[in-house]
C-alpha positions in Angstrom: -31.1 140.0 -6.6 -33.6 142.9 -5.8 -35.8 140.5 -3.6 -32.6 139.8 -1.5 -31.4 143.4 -1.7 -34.9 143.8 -0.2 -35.1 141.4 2.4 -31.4 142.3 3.5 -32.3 145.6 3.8 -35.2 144.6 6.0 -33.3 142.5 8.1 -30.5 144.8 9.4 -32.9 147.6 9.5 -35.4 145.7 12.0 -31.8 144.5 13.9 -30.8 147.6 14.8 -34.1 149.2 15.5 -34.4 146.4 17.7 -30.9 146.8 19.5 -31.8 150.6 19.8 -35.0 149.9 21.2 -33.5 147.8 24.1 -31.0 150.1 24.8 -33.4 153.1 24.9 -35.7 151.1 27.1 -32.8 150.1 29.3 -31.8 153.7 29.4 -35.0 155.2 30.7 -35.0 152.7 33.0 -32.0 153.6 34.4 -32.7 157.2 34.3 -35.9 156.8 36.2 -34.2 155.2 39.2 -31.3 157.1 39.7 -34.3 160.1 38.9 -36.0 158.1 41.7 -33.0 157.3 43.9 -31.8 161.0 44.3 -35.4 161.9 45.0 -36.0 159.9 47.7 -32.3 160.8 49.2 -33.6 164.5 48.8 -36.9 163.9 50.4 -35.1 162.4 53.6 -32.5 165.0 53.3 -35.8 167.8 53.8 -37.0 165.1 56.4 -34.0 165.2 58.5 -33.5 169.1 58.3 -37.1 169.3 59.5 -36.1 166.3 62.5 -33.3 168.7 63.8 -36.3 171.3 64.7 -38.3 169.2 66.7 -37.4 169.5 70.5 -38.6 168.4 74.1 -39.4 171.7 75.4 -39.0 171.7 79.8 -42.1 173.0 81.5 -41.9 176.6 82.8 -44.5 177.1 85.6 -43.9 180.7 86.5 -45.3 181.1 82.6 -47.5 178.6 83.1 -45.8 176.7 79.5 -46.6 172.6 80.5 -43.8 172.6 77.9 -43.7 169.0 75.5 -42.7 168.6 72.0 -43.1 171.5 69.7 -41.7 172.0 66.1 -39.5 175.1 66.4 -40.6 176.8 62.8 -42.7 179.8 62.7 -43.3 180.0 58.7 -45.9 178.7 57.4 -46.8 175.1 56.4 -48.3 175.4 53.4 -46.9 173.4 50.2 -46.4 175.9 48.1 -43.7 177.1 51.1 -42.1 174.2 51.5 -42.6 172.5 48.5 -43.6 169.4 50.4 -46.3 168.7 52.6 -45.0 167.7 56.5 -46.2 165.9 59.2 -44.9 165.4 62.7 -46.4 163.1 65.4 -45.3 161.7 68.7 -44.9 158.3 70.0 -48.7 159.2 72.0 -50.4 159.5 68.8 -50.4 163.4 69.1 -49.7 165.7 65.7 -47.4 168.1 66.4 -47.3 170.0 63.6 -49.1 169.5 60.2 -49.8 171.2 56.8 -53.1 172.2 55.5 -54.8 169.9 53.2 -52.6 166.8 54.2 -52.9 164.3 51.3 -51.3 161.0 53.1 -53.8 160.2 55.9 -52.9 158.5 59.2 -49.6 157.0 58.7 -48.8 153.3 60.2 -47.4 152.2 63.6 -43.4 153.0 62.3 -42.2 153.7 65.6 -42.3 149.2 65.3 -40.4 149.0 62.1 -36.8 147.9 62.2 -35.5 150.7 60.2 -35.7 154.3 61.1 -36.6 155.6 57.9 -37.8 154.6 54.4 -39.2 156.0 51.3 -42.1 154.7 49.1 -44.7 155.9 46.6 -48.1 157.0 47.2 -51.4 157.0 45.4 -53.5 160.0 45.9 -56.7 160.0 44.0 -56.7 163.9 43.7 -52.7 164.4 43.7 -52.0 161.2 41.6 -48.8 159.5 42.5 -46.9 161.1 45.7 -43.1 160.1 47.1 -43.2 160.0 50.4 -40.2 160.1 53.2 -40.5 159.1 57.0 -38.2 159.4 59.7 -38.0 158.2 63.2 -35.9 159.8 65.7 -35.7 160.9 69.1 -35.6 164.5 69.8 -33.4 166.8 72.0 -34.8 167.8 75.5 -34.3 171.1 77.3 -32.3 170.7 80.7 -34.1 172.0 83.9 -31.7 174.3 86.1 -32.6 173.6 89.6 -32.5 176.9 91.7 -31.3 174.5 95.2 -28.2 176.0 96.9 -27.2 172.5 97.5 -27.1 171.3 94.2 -24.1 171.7 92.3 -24.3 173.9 89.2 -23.8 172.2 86.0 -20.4 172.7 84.0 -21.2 174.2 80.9 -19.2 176.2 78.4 -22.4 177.6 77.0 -24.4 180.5 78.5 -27.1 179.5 81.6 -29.7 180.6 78.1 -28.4 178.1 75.5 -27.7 174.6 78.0 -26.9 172.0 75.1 -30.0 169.4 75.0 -30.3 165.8 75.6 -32.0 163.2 73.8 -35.6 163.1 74.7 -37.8 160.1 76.4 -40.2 160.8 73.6 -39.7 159.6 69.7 -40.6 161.4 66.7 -42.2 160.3 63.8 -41.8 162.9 60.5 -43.4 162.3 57.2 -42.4 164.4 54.1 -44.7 164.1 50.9 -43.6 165.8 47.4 -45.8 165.4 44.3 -44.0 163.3 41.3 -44.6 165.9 38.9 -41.3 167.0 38.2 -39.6 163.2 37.8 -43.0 162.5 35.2 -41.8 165.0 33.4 -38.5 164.9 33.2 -39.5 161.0 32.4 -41.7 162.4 29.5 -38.8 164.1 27.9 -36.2 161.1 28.1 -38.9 158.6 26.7 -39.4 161.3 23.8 -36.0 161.9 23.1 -35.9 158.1 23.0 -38.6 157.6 20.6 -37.5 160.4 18.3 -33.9 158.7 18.8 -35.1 155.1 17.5 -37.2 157.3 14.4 -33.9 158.7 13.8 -31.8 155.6 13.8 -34.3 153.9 11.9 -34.2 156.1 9.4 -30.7 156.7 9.0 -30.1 153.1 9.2 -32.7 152.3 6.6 -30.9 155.1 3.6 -27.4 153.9 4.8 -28.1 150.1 4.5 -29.6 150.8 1.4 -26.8 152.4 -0.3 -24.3 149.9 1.4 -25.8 146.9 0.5 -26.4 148.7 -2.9 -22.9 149.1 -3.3 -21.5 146.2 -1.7 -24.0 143.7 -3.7 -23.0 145.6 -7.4 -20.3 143.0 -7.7 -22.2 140.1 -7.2 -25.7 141.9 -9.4 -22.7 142.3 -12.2 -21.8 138.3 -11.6 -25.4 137.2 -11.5 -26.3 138.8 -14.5 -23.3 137.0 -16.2 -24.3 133.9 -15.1 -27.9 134.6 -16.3 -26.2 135.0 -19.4 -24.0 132.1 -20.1 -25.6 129.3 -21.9 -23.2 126.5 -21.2 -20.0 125.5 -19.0 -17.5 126.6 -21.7 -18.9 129.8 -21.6 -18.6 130.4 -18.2 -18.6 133.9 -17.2 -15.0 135.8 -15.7 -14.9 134.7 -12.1 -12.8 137.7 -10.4 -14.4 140.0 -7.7 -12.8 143.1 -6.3 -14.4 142.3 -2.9 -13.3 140.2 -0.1 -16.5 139.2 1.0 -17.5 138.0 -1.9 -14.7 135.5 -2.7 -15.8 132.7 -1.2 -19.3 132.9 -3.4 -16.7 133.2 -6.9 -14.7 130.5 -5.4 -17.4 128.3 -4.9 -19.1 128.9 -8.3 -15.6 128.1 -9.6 -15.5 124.8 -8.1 -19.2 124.1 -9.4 -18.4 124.8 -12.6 -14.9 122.9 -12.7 -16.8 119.7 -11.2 -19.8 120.6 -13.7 -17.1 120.5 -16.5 -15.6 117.4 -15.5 -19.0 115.5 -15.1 -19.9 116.4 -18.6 -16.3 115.6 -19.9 -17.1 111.9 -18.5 -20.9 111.8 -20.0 -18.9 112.6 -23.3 -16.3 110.2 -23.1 -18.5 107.9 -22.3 -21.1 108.1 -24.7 -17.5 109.1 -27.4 -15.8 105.8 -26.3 -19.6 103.2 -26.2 -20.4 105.0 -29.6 -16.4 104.3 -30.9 -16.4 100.7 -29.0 -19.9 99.5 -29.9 -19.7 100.0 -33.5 -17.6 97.0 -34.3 -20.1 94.7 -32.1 -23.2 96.0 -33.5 -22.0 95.7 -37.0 -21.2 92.4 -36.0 -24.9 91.9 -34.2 -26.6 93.0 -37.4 -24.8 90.7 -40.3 -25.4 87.7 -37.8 -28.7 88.4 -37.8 -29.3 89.2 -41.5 -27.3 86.1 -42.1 -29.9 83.9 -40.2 -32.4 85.5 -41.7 -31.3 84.8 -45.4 -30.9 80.8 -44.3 -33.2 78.4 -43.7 -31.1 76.3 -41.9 -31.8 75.2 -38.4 -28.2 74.7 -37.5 -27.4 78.4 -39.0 -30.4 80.0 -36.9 -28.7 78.3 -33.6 -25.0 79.6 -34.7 -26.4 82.7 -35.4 -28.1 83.1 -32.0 -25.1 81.7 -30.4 -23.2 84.3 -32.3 -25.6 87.1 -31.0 -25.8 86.2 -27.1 -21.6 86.4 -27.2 -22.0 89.7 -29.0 -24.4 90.9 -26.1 -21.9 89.6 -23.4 -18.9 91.6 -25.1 -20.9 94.2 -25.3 -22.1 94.1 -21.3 -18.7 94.1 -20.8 -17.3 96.8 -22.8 -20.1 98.8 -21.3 -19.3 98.2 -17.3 -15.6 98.7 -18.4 -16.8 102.2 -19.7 -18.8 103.2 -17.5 -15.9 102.3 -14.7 -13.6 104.1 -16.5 -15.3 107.0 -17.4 -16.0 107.1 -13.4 -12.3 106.8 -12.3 -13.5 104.0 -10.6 -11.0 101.2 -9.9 -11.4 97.4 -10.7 -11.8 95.1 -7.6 -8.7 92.8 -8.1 -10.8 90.5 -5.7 -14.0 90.0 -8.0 -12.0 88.9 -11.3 -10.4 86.3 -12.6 -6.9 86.1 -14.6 -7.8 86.2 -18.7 -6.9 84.3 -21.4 -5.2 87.0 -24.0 -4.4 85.2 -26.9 -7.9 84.1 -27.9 -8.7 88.3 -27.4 -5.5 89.2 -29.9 -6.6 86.5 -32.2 -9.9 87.7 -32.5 -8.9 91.3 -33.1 -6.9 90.1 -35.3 -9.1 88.3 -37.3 -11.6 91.5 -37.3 -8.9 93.4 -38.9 -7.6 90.8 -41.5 -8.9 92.4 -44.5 -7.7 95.5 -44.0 -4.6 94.1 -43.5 -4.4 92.0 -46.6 -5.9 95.3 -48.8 -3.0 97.7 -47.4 -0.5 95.2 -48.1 0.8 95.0 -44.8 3.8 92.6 -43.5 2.5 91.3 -40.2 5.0 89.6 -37.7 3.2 87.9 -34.8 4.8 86.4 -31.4 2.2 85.0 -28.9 2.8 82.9 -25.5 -0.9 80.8 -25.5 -0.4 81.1 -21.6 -0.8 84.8 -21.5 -3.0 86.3 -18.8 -3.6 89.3 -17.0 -5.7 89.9 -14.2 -8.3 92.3 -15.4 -11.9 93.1 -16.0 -12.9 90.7 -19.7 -14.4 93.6 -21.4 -11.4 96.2 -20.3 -8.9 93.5 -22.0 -10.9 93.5 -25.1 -10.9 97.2 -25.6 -6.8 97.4 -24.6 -5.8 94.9 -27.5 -8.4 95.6 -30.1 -7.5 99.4 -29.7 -4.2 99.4 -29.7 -4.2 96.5 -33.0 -6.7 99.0 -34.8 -4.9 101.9 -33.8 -1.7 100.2 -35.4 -3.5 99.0 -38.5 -4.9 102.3 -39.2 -2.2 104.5 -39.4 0.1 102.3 -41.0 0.9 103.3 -44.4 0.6 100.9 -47.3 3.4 98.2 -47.7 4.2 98.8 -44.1 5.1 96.8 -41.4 3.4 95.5 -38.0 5.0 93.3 -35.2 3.0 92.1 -32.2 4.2 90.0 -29.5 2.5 88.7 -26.5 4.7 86.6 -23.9 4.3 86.0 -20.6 6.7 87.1 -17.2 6.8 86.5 -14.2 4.3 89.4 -13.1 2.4 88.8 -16.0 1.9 89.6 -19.9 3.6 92.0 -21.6 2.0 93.2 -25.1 3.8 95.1 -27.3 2.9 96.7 -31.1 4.8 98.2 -33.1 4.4 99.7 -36.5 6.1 101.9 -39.3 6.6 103.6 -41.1 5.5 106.2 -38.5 6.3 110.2 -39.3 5.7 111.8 -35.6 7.6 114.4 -33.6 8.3 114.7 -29.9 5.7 116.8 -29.0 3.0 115.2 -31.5 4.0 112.0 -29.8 3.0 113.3 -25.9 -0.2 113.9 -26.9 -1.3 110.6 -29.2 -3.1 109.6 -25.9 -5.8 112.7 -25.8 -8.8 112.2 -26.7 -10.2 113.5 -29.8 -6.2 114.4 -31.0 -5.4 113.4 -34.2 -2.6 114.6 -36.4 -2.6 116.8 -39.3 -1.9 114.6 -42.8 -2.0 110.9 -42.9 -4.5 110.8 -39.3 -7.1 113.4 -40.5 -7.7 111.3 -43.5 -8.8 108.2 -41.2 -12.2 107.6 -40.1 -10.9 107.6 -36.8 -12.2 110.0 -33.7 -9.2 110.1 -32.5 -10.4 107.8 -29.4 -8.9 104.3 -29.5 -5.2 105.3 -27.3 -7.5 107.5 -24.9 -9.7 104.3 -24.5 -6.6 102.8 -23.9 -5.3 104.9 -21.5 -8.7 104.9 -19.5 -8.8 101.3 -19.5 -5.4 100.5 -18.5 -5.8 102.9 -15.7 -9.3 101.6 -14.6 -7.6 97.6 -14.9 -4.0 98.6 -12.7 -2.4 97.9 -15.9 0.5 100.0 -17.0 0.8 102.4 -20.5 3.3 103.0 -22.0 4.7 104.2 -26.0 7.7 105.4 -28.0 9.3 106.9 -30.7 11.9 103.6 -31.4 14.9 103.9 -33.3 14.2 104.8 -37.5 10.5 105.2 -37.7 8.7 102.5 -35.6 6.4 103.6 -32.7 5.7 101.0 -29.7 2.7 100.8 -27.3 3.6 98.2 -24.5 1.5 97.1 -22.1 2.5 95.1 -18.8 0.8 94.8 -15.6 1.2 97.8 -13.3 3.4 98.3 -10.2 
């Protein structure tokens, strides 16, 4: 029980370290994009602030200013003021504006890319990994105010000073670069807080499965060591559990040991009924063959053999029948034949004779010569012989006996009856138990208590039908007839 405390214990823990695992892996993944997605939309957001200062400046000549694209931001450039390094270049290849130390190089041709902007990462061997934003877009360009008398003045809301500007014939490549520093560490953190999460989890996990399963298995530690205990079947331990989840387990070692039971029940009605069946036979074996061995006659050794090999096939008989029985089996009507029964009765009969003769018993007999039923040989044996010895046995001195055997229309009916017969009701319903005998005149028999429940089995086994009563004054009847 310990080992599969153990191994339970295992299990689940690994489960759910496992399950948080995953999950904390698919966490900081999806913290590191969105970390990574709102970086790069602030990066093009810087971008496009630092777009809107790049304009197309108009030539002045009276200053002698050839004008051209200039970035309209006197601060300085350095990363530590902008917290980004910046870049601006013109559709000619010329840098407009730059800031010291420029980490990314010489960017690619952009100005032929489909989009207009983009974002990507960077290596830098002495800045490490960089994000990087670029933007392509056309400036505004200064209007020119023509001085010509003839030429009409331009409408305009705004002063002459501040003419709004128009879009450029020049475009405008920016690239913004910001070190990764702050998303690696806020990445460290998560992926800690993770790992010390899982730790955690793991931990707790382990001390709560343990007591759990502690407590949920005590039911069925209490229930194994009761089962350790129990030395056979009859003894079987109390099988009640106060847990749900454990029912089925009680109700399945309920079951075992209810079909354990019954198969022992059968090995010891078997081995009850071939020991109680078999002792008549055998006894019979053994005088034949002391007989023979006392003669020296030739034709005595053959009877005496002759005598043995029918003792050995009523014996293989009454075995199969037994063994059927005992196995609830059913006969296969189609694989026998009808039997003879008077030659049976006759022989129990004459097995019983002297016992008849020394109790002083009055024995009436009735038999129909054509009497058959259609049953297994050895099963018909055992039916008539039991129920004749059964009757014999318990039949006082100077008592009486009647057997008949005739023959209907579905087939034979026996019937024995003896007295004088002292039972009850309810001593009556149980004369065909097994191992049941009466208190007085039955405990002083050398009987079991075996021959009716051989009976019974047989007649169930054959299809035959059982049946006994308490007639009027002191007779009891068995009658058998062939079943429905």
């Amino acid at each position: 029980m310990s080992s599969i405390r153990r191994n339970l214990q295992l299990r689940v823990t690994i489960g759910v370290i496992v399950i948080v695992a995953v999950s904390g892996a698919a966490t900081y993944w999806l913290t590191e994009r969105s970390l990574h997605k709102q970086a790069d939309t602030a990066l093009l957001a810087k971008a496009a602030g630092f777009a809107s200062l790049v304009i197309d400046e108009a030539s002045d000549m009276e200053d002698n200013d050839p004008g051209g694209l200039i970035f309209d931001y006197k601060e300085p450039l350095e990363v530590h003021d902008l917290g980004v390094w910046l870049r601006i270049e013109s559709d000619q290849g010329e840098t407009i504006a730059e800031s010291p130390n420029w980490p990314g190089g010489k960017s690619a041709n952009r100005f032929d890319e489909r989009s207009s902007h983009g974002t990507y990462a960077i290596s830098v061997p002495q800045h490490g990994l960089l994000h990087e934003a670029w933007l392509v877009f056309t400036p505004g360009a200064e209007q020119v105010v023509s001085e010509d008398e003839n030429q009409p003045e331009l409408e305009s809301s705004t002063p002459d000073d501040e003419l709004p500007l128009v879009p450029s014939e020049h475009r405008v490549l920016i690239r913004v670069l910001e070190p990764r520093d702050t998303i690696d560490s806020a990445m460290n953190v998560v992926g800690l807080a993770i790992l010390l999460g899982v730790g955690f989890c793991a931990a707790g996990v382990w001390l709560i499965v343990r007591l759990g399963i502690a407590h949920g298995l005590g039911p069925l530690t209490r229930l194994a060591k009761e089962l350790e205990a129990t030395r056979s079947v009859e003894e079987r331990p109390e099988m009640s559990c106060d847990t749900e989840e454990l029912a089925p387990i009680t109700a399945a070692l309920t079951d075992l040991f209810d079909r354990t039971e019954a198969a022992l029940m059968r090995e010891r009605r078997f081995t009850d009924s071939a020991a109680h069946e078999l002792r008549t036979p055998l006894a019979e074996l053994r005088s034949s063959g002391e007989v023979a061995l006392m003669s020296r006659d030739t034709g005595r050794y053959e009877s005496s053999l002759r005598e043995s090999v029918k003792i050995g096939e009523e014996m293989s008989n009454l075995i199969d029948s037994l063994l059927a029985s005992t196995r609830n089996a059913k006969a296969a009507q189609d694989k026998i034949t009808p039997i003879t029964l008077s030659p049976i009765l006759t022989e129990a009969l004459r097995h019983t004779r002297y016992i008849v003769d020394t109790k002083n018993i009055e024995l009436s007999l009735r038999i129909d010569s054509s009497s058959t039923w259609v049953a297994p040989p050895g099963s018909c044996g055992m039916i008539i012989s039991n129920i004749v010895d059964n009757a014999i046995e318990y039949t006082p001195d100077n008592g009486h006996i009647e057997i008949s055997l005739t023959m209907t229309e579905s087939g034979a009916v026996l019937r024995v009856r003896n007295r004088p017969v002292s039972l009850t009701e309810d001593e009556h319903s149980r004369v065909f138990e097994p191992f049941w005998r009466r208190d007085g005149s039955r405990t002083r028999t050398g009987h079991a208590g075996l021959g009716l429940a051989v009976v019974q089995a047989q007649c169930d086994y054959a299809g035959l039908s059982l049946h006994s009563q308490l007639a009027s004054g002191d007779w009891f009847e068995v009658i058998v007839r062939p079943g429905d």
